[in-house]
N, C-alpha and C positions, 0 to 999 in steps of 0.2 A: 283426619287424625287429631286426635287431643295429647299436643304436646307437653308434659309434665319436667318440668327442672329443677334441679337438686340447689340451691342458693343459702346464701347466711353464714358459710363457712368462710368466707374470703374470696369465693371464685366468682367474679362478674357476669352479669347475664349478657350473654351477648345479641349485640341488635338482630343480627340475621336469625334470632331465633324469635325475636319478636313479632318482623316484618311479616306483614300481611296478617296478623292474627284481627280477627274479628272479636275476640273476647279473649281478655285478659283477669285470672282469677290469682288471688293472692292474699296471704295478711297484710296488713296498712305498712307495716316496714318495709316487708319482699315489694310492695307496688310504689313506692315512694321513692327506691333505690333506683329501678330503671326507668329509659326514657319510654313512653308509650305510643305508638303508632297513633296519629292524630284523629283515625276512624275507629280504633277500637275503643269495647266499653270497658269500664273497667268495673270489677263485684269485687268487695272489699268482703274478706271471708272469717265467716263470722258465725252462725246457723250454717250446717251444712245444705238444708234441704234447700234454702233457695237458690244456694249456686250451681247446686246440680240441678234443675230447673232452665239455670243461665245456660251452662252446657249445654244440655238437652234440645232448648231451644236453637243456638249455636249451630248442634251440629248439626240438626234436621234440616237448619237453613243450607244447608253446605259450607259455613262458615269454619272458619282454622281457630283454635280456642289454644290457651298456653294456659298453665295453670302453674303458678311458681311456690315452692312451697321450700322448706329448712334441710337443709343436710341430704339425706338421700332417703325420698320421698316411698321409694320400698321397704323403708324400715321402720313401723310404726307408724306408718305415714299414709299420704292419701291415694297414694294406687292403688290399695282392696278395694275401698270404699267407689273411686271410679272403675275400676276392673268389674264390680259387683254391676254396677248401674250401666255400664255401656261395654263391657267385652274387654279382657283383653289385649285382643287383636287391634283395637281402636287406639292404643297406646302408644306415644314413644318415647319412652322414660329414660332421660337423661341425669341421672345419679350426679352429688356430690356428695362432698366428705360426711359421714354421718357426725351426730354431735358427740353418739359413743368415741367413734374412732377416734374423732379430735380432741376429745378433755384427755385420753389414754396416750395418746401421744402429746397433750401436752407437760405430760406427769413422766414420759419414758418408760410406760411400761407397755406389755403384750397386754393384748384382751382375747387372746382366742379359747381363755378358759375365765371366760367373764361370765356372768348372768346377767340378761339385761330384764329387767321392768319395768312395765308403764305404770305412772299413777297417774296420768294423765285421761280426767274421768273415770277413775277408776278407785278403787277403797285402797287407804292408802294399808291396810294392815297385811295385805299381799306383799308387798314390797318389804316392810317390814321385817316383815318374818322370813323372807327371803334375803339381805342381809343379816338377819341373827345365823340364818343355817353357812351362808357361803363365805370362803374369805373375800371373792372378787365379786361387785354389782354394782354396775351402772343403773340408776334411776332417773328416769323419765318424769318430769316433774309437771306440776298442774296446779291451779289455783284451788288452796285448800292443802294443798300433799308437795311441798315446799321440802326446802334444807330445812328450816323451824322446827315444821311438823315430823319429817322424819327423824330429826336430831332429838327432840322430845321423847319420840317411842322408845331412842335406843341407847337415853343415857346410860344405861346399866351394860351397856353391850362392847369390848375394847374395839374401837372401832375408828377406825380417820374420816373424815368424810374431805373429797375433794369439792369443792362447788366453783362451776365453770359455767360463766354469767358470759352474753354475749360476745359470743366465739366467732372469731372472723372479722370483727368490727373493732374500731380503733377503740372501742369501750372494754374491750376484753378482760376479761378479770379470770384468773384459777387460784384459789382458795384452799389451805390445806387447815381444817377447821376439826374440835372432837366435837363428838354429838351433843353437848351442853353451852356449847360457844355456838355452836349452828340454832340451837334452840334460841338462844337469848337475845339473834336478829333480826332485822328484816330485812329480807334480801330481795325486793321490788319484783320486778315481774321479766329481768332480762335474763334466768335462770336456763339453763340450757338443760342439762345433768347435772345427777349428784354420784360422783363413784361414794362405793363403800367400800373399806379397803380391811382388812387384817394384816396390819405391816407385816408380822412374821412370815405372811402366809401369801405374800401381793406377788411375788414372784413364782409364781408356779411351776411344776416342771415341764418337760417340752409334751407337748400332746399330738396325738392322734386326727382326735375328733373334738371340734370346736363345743364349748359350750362349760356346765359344770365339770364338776370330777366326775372318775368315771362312777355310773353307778354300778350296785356290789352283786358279784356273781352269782351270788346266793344268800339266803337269809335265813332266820331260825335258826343260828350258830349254834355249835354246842357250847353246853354251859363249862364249856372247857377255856374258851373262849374268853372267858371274864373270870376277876377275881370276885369270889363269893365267898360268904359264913355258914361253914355249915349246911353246904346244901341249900340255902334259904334263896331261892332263885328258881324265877319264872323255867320251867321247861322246854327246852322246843319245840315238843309237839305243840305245847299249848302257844308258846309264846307264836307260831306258825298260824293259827288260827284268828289270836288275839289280830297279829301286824294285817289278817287279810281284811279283818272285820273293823280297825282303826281306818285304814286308806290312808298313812301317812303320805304324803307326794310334797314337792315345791311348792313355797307359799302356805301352807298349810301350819297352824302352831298345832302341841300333842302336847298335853299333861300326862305326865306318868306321877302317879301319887301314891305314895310309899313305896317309892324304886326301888328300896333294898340293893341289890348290884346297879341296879340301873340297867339292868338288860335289852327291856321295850324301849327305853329312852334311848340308849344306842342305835338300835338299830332301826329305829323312825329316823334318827336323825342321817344313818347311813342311806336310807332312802329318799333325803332330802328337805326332810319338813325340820322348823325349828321345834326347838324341845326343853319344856320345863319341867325338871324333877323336883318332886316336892319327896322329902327325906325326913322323920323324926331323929333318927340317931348318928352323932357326931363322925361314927366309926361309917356308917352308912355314906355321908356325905363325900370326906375322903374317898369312898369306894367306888360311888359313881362318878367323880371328877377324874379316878386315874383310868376308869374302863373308857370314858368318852377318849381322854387323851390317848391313849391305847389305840384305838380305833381311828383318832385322828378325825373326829368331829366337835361339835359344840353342843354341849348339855349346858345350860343355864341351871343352878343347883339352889334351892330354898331349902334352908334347916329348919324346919317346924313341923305339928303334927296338924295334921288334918281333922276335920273341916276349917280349924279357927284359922291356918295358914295361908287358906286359899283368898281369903276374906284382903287380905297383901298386896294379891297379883289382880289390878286394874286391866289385864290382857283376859282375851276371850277366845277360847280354846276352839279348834275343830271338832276336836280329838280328844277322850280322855280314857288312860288307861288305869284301874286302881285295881291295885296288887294287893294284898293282907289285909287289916281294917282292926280284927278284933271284933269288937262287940258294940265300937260307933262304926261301924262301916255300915248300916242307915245312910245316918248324917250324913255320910262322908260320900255315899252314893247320891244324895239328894241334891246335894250342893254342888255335886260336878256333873248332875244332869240339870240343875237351872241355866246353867254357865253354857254347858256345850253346841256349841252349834250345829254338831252335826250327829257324834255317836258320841256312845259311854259303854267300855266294856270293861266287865267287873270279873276277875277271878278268884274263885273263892275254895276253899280244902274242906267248910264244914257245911255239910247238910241244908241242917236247921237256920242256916242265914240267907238261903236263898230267896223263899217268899219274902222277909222285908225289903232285899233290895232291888226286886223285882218290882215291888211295890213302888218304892221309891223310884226306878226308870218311869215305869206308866205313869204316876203322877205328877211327873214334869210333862208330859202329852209324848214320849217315844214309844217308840212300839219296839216292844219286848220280844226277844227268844234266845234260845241258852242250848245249850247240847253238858251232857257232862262225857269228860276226856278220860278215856281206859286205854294206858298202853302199856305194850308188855316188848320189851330189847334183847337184843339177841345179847347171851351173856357167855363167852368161854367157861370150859369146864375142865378140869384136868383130863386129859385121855384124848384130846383132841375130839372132844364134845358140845355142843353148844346148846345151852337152853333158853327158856325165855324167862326173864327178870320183870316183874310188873312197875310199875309206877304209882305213887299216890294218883288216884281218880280227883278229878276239878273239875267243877261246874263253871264253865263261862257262858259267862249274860251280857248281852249288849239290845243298850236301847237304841234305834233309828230315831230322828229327826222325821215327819215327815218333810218331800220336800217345798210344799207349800209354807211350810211353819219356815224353813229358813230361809224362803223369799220373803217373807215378808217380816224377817228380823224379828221371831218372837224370840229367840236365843241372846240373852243380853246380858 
């Protein structure tokens, strides 16, 4: 058996879980802390591959392996990665406190409506953007994607950050920091998590099911739904189409550029992904700030028009939805197809503007297709009659990414 122990929260490793191990694996702290059986070897863990290697050899010998690793070693931790390489059933994983569960109780609050993310090897704009959507997120931190670097992405964002440095050790530190005091430190390398917090929102209601809120029953609201001018708002069949062809999800940022209601930006954000509305008119602004509120998510809102606006946001989209345009919706298609990393879907009311921005999708390298939208609603009649009501017809265009183009970060 390769026994796996949860340590670094304050719980001691105990000898009889030592004794008789042949190979002892661990960071240089977890191995420095306990006493080591005088035959065992010890692999300071550091490169995964050679210590599964160490193991490997270990167990073939017949030898007892211990492998001590932070908090509870099923969370983010190095059971997949053994479970992958030897079973399992070769396992006896003895859990400690996680580091989640420990910064969360030491702040007093629940986490079972937390998000948790690693940035640990991992890009830190995931995380990111998964604190812009959520009020509650633990981050998992890494050299390079720190409290610094996260507090930097998210000065713009109301947000606390907890930072809970060496938890369990007489070094312990929890930190109630905003994201521009977290930017402006160094905070060494005994970081554990960073919660993200939305004070108004840190205390959640009782739940169900662990994890986010819940997600939403259904989507493509009716435009009842939201305050709008005049009609001047995305439809649901279309916006129905639009949201399958965006893929908003968790972690994911969406530009919706000239939101008008803000409708797509709602309801990306009610499926999780963060959301930046870009808006030319004052009255527009106002309207998607009180629909998000409405709905009880976060819309990040820019007053400007498009393209020059975009030119502002140093962030880089998934996702980009542009709504209206006028006569630069080109431009405005061009510059959110350089940007995107993954789609750009364009909906349009006139004809004659669909070859330029079709043009514009292919010549950032996506690949282009469009359907145009005919629908007709059931409409009461006097007499207890019902007819059918047509709708303005819209062409929507969306360009793909392919997916080699965004392995290999041509989207910047």
């Amino acid at each position: 058996m390769i026994t796996v122990v949860g340590t670094g929260t304050g719980v001691p490793v105990g000898e009889d879980v030592l004794a008789g191990a042949g190979l002892v694996v661990g960071g240089r702290r977890h191995l420095d802390a306990v006493r080591l059986p005088e035959s065992a070897e010890r692999v300071v863990l550091g490169p995964l591959a050679p210590a599964l290697d160490a193991v490997e050899k270990q167990v073939g010998a017949g030898g007892r392996v211990v492998v001590l690793a932070s908090g509870d070693p099923g969370f983010f931790g190095i059971v997949r990665v053994l479970a992958e390489r030897f079973g399992p059933e070769r396992l006896d994983v003895r859990p400690g406190v996680s580091s989640v569960a420990a910064a969360f109780a030491r702040i007093g609050l629940p986490w079972d409506d937390a998000v948790v993310v690693s940035a640990h090897g991992r890009e830190l704009r995931t995380a990111v953007n998964v604190c812009r959507a959520q009020p509650k997120t633990a981050v998992l931190t890494g050299p390079g994607a720190g409290p610094a670097e996260l507090g930097a992405a998210l000065r713009d964002v109301p947000r606390v950050l907890v930072v809970a440095s060496g938890l369990g050790s007489r070094a312990e530190r929890v930190e109630r920091v905003t994201p521009a005091e977290a930017a402006a430190r160094d905070w060494g390398t005994a970081v554990n998590v960073v919660l993200c917090l939305d004070r108004a929102r840190a205390l959640g209601p009782v739940r169900t099911v662990a994890g986010p809120g819940e997600r939403p029953t259904g989507w493509a609201l009716d435009e009842a739904e939201f305050a709008h001018r005049d009609s001047m708002i995305t439809k649901f069949e279309v916006r129905a189409l639009a949201l399958a062809r965006l893929g908003p999800r968790p972690g994911d940022l969406v530009w919706d550029v000239g939101a008008g209601s803000g409708s797509v930006a709602v309801e990306c954000a009610r499926l999780g992904a963060a959301v930046t509305a870009v808006e030319k008119t004052a009255d527009g602004v106002e309207r998607v700030r009180a629909n998000a509120a409405a709905h009880g998510v976060d819309v990040r809102v820019v007053h400007g028009a498009a393209p020059d606006a975009l030119t502002d946001l140093a962030e880089t989209p998934d996702a980009v939805f542009v709504g209206g345009g006028g006569r630069g919706l080109p431009a405005i298609v061009a510059a959110c197809a350089r940007r995107a990393r993954r789609t750009v879907v364009v909906a349009m009311a006139a004809l004659d503007r669909v070859p330029a921005a079709r043009e514009a999708l292919t010549s950032a390298g996506l690949r282009c297709d469009g359907v145009l939208l005919q629908s007709s609603r059931l409409a009461p009649l006097p007499g207890d009659v019902t007819r059918l009501a047509a709708t303005n017809p819209v062409f929507l265009l969306w360009g793909v990414r392919p997916p080699a183009a965004v392995e290999e970060g041509v989207a910047q």
